[in-house]
C-alpha positions as CSV (number, residue, x, y, z in Angstrom):
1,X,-172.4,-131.0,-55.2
2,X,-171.9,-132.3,-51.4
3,X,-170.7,-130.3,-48.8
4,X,-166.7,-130.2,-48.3
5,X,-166.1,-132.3,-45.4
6,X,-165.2,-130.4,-41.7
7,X,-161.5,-131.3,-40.1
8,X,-161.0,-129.4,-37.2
9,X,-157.9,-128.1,-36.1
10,X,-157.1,-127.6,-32.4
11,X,-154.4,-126.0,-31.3
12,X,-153.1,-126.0,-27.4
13,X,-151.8,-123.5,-24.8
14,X,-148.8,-121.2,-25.9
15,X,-149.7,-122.5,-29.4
16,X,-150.6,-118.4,-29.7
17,X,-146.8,-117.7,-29.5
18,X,-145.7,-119.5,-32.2
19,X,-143.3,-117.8,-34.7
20,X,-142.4,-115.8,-30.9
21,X,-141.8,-118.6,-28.9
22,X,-138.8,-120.1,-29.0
23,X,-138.3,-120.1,-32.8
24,X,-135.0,-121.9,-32.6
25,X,-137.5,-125.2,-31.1
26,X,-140.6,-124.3,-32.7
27,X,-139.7,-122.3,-35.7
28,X,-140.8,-118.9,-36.9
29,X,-143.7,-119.0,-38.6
30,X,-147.1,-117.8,-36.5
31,X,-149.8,-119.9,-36.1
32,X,-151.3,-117.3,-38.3
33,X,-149.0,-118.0,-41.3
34,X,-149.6,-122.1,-40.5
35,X,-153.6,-121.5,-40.9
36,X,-153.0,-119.9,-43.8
37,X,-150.7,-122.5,-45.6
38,X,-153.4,-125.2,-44.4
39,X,-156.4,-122.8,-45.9
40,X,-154.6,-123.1,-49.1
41,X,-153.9,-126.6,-49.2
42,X,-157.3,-127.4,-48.1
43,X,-158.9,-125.5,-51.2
44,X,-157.0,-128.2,-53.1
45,X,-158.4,-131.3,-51.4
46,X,-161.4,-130.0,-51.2
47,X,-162.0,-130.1,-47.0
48,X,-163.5,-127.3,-44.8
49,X,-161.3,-126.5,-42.2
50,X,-162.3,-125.1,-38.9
51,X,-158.9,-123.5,-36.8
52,X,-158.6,-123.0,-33.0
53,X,-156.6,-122.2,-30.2
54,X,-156.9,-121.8,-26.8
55,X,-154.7,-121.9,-23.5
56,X,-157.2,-123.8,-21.9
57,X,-157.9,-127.7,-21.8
58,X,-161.4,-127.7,-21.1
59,X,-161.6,-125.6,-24.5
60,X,-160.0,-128.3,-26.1
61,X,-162.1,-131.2,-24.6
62,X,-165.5,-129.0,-25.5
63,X,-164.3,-128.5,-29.0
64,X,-163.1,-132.3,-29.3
65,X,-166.5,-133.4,-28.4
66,X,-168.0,-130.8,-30.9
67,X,-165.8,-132.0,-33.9
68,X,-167.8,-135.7,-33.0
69,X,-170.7,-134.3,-32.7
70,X,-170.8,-132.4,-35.9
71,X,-169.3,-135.4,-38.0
72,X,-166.4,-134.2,-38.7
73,X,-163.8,-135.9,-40.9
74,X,-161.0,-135.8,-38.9
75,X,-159.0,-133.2,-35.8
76,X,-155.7,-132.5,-36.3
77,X,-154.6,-131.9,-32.7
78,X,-151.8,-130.3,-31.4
79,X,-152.9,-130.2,-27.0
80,X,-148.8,-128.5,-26.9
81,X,-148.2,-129.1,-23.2
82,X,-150.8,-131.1,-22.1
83,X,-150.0,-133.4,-24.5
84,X,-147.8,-134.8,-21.9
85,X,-150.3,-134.0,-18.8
86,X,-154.2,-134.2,-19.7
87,X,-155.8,-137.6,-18.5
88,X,-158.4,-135.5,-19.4
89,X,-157.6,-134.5,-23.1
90,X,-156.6,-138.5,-23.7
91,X,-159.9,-139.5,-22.2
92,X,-161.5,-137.3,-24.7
93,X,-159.9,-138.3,-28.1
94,X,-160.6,-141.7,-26.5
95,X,-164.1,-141.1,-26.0
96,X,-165.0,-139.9,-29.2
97,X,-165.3,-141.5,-33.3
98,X,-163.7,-139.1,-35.2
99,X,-160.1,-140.0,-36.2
100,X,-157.4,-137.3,-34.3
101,X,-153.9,-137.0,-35.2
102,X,-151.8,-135.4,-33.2
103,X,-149.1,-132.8,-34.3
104,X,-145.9,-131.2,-32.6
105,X,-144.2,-129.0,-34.4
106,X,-141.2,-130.3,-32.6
107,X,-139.5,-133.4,-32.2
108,X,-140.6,-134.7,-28.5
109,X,-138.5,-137.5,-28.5
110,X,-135.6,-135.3,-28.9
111,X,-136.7,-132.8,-26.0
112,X,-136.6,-132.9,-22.0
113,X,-137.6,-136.5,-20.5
114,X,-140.9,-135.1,-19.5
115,X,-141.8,-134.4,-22.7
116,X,-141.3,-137.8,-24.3
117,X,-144.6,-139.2,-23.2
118,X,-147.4,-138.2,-25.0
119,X,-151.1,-139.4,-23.0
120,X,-152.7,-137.8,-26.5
121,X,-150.5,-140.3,-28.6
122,X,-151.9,-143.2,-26.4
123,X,-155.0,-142.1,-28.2
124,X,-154.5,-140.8,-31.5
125,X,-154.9,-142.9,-34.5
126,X,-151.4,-141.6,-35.2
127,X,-148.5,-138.8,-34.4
128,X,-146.5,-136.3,-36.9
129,X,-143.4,-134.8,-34.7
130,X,-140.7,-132.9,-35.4
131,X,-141.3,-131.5,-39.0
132,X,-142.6,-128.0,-38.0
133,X,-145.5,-126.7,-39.9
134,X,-144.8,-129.2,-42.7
135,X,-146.3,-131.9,-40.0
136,X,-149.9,-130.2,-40.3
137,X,-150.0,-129.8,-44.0
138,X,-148.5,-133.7,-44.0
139,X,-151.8,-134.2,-41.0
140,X,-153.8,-133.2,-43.3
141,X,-153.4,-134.8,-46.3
142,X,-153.6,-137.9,-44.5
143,X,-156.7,-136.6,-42.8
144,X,-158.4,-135.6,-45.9
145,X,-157.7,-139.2,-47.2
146,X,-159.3,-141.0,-43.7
């Protein structure tokens, strides 16, 4: 039997707050319960998930780079506020094969101005918004079929 295949799941700064955060915008399940929900579902199609999060966006770029160079599936990428900041973070889903879709548990169109703009968008092979953890689990699926 082959190996499950590897989607990584990154998850951005204050990311660590969910379920705290805001729940009325970003609801109130914890990134804990999210990873959990996604374990489960990824027992069912049959993938190997790997789950991180970190406040920091070289963090992100390092473990972008290492979902490429590991031959990963697919990353699931939620870069939370630098979504709408990081050249850096863009230049990295942009630099590397492995298909990312982005995830915001929020609807960004909906939100402030600044938040409209996604640079990671600009990259991503596509964008799940507004659906709260439902958008992962829906990432997924479509990453597990990529």
């Amino acid at each position: 039997m082959a190996a499950p295949k590897l989607i990584y799941i990154l998850n951005g700064p204050n990311l660590n707050l969910t379920g705290r955060r805001e729940p009325e915008i970003y609801g109130a399940e914890t990134l804990d319960d999210i990873a959990a929900m996604l374990n489960d579902r990824a027992q069912d199609l049959g993938v190997k998930l790997d789950i991180r999060q970190s406040n920091h966006e070289g963090h992100l770029i390092d473990w972008l780079h290492e979902a490429d160079a590991a031959g990963a599936k697919a990353v699931i990428l939620n870069a939370g506020g630098y979504s709408h900041t990081s050249i850096a973070i863009m230049d990295a889903v942009r630099a590397i094969v492995v298909p990312v879709i982005e995830v915001h548990l929020s609807n960004i169109q909906a939100r402030e101005d600044f938040r409209r703009t996604s640079l990671v968008a600009r990259a991503a092979r596509a964008s799940i918004v507004g659906l709260g953890p439902l958008g992962y689990a829906l990432a997924l699926d479509a990453a597990a079929r990529l």
